[in-house]
TIRO-2110 file (N, C-alpha, C; in Angstrom, 1 decimal):
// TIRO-2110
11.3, -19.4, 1.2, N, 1, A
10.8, -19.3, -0.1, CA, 1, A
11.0, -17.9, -0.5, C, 1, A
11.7, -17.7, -1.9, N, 2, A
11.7, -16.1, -2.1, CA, 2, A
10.5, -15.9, -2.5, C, 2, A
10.3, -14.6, -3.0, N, 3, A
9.7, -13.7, -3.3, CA, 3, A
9.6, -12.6, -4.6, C, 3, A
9.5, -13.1, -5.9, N, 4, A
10.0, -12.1, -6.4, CA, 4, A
9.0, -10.5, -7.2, C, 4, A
9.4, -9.4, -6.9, N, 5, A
8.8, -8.4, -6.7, CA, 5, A
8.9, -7.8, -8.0, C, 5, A
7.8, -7.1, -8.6, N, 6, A
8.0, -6.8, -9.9, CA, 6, A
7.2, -5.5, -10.2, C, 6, A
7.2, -4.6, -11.3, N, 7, A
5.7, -4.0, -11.6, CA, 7, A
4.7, -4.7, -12.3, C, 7, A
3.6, -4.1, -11.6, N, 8, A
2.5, -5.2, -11.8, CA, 8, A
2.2, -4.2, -13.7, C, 8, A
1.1, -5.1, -14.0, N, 9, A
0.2, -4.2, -15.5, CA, 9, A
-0.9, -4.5, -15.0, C, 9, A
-1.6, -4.3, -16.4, N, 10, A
-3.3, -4.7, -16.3, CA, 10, A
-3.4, -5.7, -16.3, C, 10, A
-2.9, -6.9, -16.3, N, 11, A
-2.7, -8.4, -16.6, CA, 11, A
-2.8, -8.5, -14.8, C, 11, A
-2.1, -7.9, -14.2, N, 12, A
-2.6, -8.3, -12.9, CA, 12, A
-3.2, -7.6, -12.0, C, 12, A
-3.9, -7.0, -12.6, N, 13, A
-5.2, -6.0, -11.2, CA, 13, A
-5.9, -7.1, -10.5, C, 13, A
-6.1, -8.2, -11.5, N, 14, A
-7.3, -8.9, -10.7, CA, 14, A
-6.6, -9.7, -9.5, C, 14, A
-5.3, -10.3, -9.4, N, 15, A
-4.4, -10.7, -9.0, CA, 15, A
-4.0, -9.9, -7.7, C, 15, A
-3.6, -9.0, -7.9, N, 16, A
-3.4, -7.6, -6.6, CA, 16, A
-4.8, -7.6, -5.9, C, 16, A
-5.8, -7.3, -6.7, N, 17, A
-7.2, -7.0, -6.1, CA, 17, A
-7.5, -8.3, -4.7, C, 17, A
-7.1, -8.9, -5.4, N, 18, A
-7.4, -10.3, -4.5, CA, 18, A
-6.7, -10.7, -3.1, C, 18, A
-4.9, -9.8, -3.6, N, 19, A
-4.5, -10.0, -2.5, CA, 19, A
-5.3, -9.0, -1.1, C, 19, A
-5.2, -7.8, -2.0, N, 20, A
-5.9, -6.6, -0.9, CA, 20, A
-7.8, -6.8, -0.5, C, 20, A
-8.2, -7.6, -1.0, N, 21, A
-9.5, -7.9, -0.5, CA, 21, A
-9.5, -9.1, 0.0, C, 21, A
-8.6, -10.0, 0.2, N, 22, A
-8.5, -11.3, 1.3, CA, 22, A
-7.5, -10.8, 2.6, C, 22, A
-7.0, -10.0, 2.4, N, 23, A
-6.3, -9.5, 3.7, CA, 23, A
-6.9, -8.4, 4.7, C, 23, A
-7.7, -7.7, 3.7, N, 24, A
-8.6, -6.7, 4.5, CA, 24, A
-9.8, -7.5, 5.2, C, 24, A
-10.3, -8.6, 4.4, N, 25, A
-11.2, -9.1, 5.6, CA, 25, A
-10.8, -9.8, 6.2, C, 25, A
-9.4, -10.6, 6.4, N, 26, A
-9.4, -11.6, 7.4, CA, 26, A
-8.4, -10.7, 8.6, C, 26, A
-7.9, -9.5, 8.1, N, 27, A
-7.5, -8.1, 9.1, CA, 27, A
-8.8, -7.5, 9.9, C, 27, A
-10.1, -7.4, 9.6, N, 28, A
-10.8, -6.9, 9.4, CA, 28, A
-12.2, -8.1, 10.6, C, 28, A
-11.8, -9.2, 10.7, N, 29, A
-12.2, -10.5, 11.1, CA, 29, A
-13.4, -10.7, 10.2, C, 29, A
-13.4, -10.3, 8.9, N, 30, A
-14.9, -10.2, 8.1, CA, 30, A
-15.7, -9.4, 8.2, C, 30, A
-15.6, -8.2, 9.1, N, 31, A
-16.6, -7.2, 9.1, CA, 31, A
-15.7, -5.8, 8.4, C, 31, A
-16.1, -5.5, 7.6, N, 32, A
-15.7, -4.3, 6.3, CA, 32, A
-16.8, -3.7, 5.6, C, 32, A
-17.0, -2.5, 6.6, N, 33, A
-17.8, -1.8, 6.2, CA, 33, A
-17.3, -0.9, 5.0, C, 33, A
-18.3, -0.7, 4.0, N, 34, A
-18.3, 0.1, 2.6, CA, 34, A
-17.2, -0.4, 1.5, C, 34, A
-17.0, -1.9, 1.3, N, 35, A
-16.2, -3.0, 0.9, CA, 35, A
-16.3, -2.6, -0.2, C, 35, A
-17.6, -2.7, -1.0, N, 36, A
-17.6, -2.5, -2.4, CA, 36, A
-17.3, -1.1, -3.1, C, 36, A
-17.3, -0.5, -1.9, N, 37, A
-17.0, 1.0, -2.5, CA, 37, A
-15.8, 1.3, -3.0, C, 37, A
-14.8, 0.5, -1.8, N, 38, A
-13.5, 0.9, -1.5, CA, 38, A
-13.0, -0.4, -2.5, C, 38, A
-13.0, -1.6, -2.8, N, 39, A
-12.7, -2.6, -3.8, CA, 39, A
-13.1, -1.7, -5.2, C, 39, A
-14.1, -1.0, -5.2, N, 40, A
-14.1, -0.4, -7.1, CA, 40, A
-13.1, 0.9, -7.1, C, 40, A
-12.9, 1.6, -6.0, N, 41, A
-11.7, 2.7, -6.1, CA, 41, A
-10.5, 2.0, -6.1, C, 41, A
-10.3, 0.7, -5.4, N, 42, A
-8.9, 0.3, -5.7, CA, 42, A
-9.0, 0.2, -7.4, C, 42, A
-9.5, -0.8, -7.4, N, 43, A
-10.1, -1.1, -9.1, CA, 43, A
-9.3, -0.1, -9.4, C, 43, A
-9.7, 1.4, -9.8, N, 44, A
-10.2, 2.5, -10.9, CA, 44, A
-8.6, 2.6, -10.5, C, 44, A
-8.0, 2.5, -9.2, N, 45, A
-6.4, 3.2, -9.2, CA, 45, A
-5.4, 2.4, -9.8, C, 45, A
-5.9, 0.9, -10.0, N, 46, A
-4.7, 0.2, -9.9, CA, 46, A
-4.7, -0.2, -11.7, C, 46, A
-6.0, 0.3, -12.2, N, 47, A
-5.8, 0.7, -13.6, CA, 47, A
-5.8, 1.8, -14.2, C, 47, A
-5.4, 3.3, -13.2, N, 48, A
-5.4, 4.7, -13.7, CA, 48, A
-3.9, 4.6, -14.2, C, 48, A
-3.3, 5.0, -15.4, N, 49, A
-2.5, 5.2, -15.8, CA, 49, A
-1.5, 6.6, -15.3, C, 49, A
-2.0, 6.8, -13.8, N, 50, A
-1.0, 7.9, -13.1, CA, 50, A
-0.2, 7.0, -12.0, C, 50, A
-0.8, 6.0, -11.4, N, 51, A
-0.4, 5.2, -10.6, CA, 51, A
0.7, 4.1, -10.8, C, 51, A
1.0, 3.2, -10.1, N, 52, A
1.6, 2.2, -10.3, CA, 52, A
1.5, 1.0, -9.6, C, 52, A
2.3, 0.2, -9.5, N, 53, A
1.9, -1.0, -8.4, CA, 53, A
3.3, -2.4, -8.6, C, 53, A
3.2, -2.6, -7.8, N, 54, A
3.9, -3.6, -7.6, CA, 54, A
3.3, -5.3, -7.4, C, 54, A
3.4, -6.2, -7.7, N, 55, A
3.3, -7.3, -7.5, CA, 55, A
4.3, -8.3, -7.0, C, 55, A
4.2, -9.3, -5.7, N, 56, A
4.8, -10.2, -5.4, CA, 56, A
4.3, -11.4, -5.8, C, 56, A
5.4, -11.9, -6.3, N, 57, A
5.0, -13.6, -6.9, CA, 57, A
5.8, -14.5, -6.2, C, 57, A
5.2, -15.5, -5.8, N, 58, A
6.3, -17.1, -5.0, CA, 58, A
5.2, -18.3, -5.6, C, 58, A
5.9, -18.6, -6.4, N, 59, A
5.4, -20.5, -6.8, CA, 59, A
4.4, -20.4, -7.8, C, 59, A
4.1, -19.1, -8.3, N, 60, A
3.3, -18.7, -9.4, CA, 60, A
1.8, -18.1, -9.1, C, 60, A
2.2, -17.6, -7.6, N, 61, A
0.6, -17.1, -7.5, CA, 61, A
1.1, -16.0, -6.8, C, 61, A
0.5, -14.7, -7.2, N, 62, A
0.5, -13.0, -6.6, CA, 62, A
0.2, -12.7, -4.9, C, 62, A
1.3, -13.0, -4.0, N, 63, A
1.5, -13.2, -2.8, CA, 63, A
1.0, -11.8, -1.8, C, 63, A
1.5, -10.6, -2.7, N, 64, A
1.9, -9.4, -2.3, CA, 64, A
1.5, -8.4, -3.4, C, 64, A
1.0, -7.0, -2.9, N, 65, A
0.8, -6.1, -3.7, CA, 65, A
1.0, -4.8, -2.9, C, 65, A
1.5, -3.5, -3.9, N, 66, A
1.4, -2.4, -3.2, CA, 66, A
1.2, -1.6, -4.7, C, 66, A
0.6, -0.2, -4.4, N, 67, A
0.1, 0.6, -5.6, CA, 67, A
0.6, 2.1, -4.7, C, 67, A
0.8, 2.7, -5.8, N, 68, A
1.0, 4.3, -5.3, CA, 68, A
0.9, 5.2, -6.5, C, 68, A
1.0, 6.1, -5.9, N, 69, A
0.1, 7.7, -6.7, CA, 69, A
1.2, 8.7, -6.6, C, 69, A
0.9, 9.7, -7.6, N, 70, A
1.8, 10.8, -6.9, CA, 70, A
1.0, 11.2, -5.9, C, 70, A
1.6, 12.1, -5.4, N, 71, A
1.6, 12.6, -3.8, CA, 71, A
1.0, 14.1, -4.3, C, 71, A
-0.9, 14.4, -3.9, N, 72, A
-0.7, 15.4, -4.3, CA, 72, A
-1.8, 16.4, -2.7, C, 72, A
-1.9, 17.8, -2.8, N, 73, A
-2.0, 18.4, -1.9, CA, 73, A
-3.5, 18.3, -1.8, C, 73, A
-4.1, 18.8, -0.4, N, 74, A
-5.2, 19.1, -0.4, CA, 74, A
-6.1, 17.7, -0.5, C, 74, A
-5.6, 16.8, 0.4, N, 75, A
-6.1, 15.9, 0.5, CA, 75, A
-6.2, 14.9, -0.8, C, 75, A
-5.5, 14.7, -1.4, N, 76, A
-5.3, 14.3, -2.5, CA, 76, A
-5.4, 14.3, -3.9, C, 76, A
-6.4, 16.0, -3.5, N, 77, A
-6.9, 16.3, -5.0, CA, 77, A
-6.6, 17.8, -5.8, C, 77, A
-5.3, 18.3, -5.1, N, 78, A
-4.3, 19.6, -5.6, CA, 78, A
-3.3, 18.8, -6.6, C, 78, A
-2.2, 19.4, -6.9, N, 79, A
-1.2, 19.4, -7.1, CA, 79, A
-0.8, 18.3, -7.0, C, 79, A
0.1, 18.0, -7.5, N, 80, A
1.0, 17.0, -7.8, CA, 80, A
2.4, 17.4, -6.9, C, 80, A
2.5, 17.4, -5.8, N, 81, A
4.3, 17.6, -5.4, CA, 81, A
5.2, 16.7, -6.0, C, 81, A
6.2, 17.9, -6.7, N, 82, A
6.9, 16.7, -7.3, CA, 82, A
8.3, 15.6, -6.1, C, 82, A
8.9, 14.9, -6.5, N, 83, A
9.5, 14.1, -6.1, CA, 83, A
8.7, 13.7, -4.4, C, 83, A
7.6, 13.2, -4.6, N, 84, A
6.9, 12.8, -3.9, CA, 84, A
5.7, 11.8, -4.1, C, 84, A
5.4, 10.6, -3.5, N, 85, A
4.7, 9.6, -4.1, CA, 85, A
4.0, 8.9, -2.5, C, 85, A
2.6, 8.6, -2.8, N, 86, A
1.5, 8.2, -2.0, CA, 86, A
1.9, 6.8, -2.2, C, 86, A
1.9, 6.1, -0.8, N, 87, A
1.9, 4.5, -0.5, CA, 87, A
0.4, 4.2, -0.3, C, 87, A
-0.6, 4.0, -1.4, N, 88, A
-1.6, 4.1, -1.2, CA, 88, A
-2.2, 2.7, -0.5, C, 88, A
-1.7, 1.7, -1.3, N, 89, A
-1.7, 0.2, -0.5, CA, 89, A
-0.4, -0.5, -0.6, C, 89, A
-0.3, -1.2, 0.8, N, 90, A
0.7, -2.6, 0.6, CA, 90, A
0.1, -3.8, 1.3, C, 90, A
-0.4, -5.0, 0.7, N, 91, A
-0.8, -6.2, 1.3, CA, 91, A
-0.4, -7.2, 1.3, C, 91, A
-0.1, -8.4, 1.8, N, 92, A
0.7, -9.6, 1.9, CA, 92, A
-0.4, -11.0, 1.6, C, 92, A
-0.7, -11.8, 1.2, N, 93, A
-1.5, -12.6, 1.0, CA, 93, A
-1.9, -13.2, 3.3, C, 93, A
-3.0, -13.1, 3.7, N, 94, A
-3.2, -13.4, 5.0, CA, 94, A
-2.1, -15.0, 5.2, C, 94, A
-2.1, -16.1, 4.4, N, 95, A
-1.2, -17.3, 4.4, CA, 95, A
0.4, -16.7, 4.8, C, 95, A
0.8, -15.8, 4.5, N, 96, A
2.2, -15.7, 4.4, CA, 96, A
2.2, -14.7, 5.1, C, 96, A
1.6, -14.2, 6.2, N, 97, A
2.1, -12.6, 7.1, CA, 97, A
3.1, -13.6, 8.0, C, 97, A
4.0, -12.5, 8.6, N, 98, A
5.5, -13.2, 8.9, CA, 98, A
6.6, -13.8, 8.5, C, 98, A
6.0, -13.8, 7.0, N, 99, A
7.4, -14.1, 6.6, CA, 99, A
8.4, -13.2, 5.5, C, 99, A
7.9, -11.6, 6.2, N, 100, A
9.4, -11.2, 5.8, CA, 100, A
8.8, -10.7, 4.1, C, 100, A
7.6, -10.8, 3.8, N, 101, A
7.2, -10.1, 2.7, CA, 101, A
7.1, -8.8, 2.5, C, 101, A
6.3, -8.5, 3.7, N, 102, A
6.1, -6.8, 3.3, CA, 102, A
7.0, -6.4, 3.6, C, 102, A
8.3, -6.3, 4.1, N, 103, A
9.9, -5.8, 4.1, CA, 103, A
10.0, -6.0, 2.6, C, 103, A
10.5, -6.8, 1.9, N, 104, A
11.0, -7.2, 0.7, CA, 104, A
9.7, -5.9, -0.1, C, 104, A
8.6, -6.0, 0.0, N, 105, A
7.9, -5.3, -1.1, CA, 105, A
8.1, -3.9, -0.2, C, 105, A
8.2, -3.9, 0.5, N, 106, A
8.5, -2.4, 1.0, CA, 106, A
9.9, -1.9, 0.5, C, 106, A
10.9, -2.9, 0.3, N, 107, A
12.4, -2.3, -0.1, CA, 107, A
12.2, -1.8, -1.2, C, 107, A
11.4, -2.8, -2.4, N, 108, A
11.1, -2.6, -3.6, CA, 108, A
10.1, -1.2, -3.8, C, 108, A
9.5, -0.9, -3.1, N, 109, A
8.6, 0.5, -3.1, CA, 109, A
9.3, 1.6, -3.0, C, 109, A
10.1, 1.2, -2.1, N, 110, A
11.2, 2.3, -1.6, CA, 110, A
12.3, 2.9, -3.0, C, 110, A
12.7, 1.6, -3.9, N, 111, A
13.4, 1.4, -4.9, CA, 111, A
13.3, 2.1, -5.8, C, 111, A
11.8, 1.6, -6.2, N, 112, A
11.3, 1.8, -7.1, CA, 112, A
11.0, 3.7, -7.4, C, 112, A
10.7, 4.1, -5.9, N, 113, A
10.6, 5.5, -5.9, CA, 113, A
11.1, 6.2, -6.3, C, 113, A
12.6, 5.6, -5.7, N, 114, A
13.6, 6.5, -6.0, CA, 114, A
14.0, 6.3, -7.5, C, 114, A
14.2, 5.5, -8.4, N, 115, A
14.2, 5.3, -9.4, CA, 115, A
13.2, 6.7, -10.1, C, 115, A
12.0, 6.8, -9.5, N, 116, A
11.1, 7.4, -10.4, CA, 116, A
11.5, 8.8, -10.0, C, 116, A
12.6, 9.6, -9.2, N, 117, A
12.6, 10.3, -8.8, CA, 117, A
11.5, 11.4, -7.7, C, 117, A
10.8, 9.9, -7.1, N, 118, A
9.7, 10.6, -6.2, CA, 118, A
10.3, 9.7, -4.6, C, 118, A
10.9, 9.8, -4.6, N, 119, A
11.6, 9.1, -3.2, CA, 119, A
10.9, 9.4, -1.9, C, 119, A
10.8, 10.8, -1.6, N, 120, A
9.7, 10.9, -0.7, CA, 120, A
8.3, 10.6, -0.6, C, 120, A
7.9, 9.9, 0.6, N, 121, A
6.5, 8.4, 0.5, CA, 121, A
6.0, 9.0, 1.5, C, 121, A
4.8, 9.8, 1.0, N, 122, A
3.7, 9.6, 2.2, CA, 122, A
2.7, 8.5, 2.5, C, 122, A
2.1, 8.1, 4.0, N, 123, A
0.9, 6.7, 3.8, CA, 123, A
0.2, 7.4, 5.0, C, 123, A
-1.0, 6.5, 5.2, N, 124, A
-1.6, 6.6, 5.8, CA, 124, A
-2.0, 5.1, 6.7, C, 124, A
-2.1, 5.0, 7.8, N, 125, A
-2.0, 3.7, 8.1, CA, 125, A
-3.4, 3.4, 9.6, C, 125, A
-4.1, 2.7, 9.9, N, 126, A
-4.6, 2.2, 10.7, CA, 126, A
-3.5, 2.4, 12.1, C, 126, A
-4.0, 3.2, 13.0, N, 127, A
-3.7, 3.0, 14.4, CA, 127, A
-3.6, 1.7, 15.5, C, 127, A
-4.9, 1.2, 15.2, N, 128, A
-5.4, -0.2, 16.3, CA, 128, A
-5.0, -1.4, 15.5, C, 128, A
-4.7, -2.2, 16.2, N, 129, A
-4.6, -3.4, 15.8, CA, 129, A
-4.0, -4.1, 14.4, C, 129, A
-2.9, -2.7, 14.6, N, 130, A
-2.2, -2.8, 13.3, CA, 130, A
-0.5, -2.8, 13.5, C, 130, A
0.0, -3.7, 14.8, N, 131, A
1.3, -3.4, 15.1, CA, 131, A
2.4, -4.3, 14.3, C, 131, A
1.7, -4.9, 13.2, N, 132, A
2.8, -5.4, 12.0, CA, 132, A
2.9, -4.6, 11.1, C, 132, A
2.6, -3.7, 10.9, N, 133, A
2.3, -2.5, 9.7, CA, 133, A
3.1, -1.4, 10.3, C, 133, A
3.0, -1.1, 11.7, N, 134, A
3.6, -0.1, 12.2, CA, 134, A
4.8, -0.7, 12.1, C, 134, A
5.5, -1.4, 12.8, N, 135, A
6.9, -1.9, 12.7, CA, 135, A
7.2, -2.1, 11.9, C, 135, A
6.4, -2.3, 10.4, N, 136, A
7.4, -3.0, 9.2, CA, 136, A
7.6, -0.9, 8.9, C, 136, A
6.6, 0.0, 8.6, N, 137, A
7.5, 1.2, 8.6, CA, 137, A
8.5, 2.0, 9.5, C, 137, A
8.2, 1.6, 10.8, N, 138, A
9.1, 2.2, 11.6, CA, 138, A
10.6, 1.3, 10.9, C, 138, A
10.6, 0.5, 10.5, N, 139, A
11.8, -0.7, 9.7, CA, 139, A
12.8, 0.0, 9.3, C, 139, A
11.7, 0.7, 8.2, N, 140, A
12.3, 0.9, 6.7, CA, 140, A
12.0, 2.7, 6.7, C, 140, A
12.3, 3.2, 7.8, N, 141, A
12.4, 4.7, 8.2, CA, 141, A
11.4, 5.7, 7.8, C, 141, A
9.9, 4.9, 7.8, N, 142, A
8.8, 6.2, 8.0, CA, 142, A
9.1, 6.4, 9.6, C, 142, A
8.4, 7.7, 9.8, N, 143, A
8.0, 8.5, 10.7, CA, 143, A
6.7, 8.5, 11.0, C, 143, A
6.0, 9.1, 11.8, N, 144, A
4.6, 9.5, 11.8, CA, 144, A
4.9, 11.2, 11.7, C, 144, A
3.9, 11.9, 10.9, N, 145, A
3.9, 13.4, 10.6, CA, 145, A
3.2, 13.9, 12.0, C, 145, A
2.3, 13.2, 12.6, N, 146, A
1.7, 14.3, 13.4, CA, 146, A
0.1, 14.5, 13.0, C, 146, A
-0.2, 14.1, 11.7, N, 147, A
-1.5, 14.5, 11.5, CA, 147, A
-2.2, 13.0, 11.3, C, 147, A
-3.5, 13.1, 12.0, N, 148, A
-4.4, 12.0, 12.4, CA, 148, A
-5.9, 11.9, 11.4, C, 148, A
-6.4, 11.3, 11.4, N, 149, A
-8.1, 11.2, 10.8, CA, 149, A
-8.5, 10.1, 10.9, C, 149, A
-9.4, 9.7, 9.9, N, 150, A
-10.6, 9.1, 10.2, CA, 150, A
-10.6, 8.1, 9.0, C, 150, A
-10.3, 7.5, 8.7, N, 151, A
-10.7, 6.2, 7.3, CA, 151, A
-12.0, 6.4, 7.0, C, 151, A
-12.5, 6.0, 5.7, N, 152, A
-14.1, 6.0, 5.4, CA, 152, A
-15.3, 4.9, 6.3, C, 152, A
-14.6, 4.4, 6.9, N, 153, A
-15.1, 3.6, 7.9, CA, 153, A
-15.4, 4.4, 9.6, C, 153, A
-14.7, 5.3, 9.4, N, 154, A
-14.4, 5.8, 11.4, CA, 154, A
-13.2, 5.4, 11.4, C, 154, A
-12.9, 4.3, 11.3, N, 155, A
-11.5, 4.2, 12.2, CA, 155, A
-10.6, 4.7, 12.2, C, 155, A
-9.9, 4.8, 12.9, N, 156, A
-8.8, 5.9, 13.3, CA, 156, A
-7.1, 5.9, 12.3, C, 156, A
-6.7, 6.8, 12.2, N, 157, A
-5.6, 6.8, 10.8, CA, 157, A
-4.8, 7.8, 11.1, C, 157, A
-3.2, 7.6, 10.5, N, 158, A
-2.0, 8.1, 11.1, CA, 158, A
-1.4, 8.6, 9.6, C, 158, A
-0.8, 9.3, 9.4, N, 159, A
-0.3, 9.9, 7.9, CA, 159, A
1.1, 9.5, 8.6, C, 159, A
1.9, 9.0, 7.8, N, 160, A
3.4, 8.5, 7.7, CA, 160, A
4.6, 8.9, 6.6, C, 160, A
5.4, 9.2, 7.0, N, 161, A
6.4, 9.9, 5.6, CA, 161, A
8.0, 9.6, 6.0, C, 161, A
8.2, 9.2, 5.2, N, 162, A
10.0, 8.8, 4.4, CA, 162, A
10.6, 9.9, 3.6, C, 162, A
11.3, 10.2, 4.1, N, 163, A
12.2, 11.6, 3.6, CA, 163, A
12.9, 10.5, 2.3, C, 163, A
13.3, 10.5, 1.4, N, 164, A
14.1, 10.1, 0.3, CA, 164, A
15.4, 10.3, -0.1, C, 164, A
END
């Protein structure tokens, strides 16, 4: 079944939202600490008009989403580097992991970047129990930078980057 990948609008935040808050808890086995915190900051980004987003659609329901920002310094809240752009989310609806989605919305992120002339992607990604995420960027030619932290939860976090 394809997949077809688009930019999302304000017509489908609620749509995206859905995909990234059913995948985080069934990733998550239902325990998600600071949920409503982190669901109203997606909120506020995936309707800030600096960002963007992507939506996947198959058979008329929003499968896949991914949103990004520019890329800016100081932990996110300097500068703007230009030709550079934050992979802030990518999620796959939990029904359909494996099949070759988050590749497809990953090409399209990739695409889309370069289009906007920000082709270099930084992310940040879960360490543990995240070896479909690591592979789908090791895929599509992130790297790991070297620098590590902490998610708003504790858990452990890897900063990732695609030269463009």
């Amino acid at each position: 079944m394809s997949v077809e990948v688009r930019l999302g609008s304000l017509d489908d935040v609620d749509a995206a939202l859905s995909v990234y808050e059913t995948s985080n808890l069934v990733r998550r086995r239902g325990n998600w600490p600071l949920r409503a915190e982190r669901v109203e900051e997606v909120t506020a980004n995936l309707r800030n008009p600096e960002s963007w987003f992507l939506v996947g659609d198959a058979e008329g329901d929003t499968v896949a989403m991914a949103l990004l920002q520019p890329f800016r310094t100081e932990g996110g809240v300097g500068p703007v580097v230009p030709g550079t752009s934050f992979l802030d989310l990518i999620y796959v609806a939990p029904e359909r992991w494996g099949e070759g989605i988050g590749g497809t919305m990953l090409d399209a992120v990739i695409k889309e970047s370069d289009r906007r002339g920000c082709g270099r992607i930084y992310l940040w990604t879960h360490e543990r129990e995240n070896e479909r995420a690591l592979r789908l960027y090791l895929g599509h030619g992130f790297a790991q930078t070297g620098v590590t932290g902490h998610d708003d939860a504790g858990e452990p976090v890897a900063e990732w980057r695609r030269e463009g």
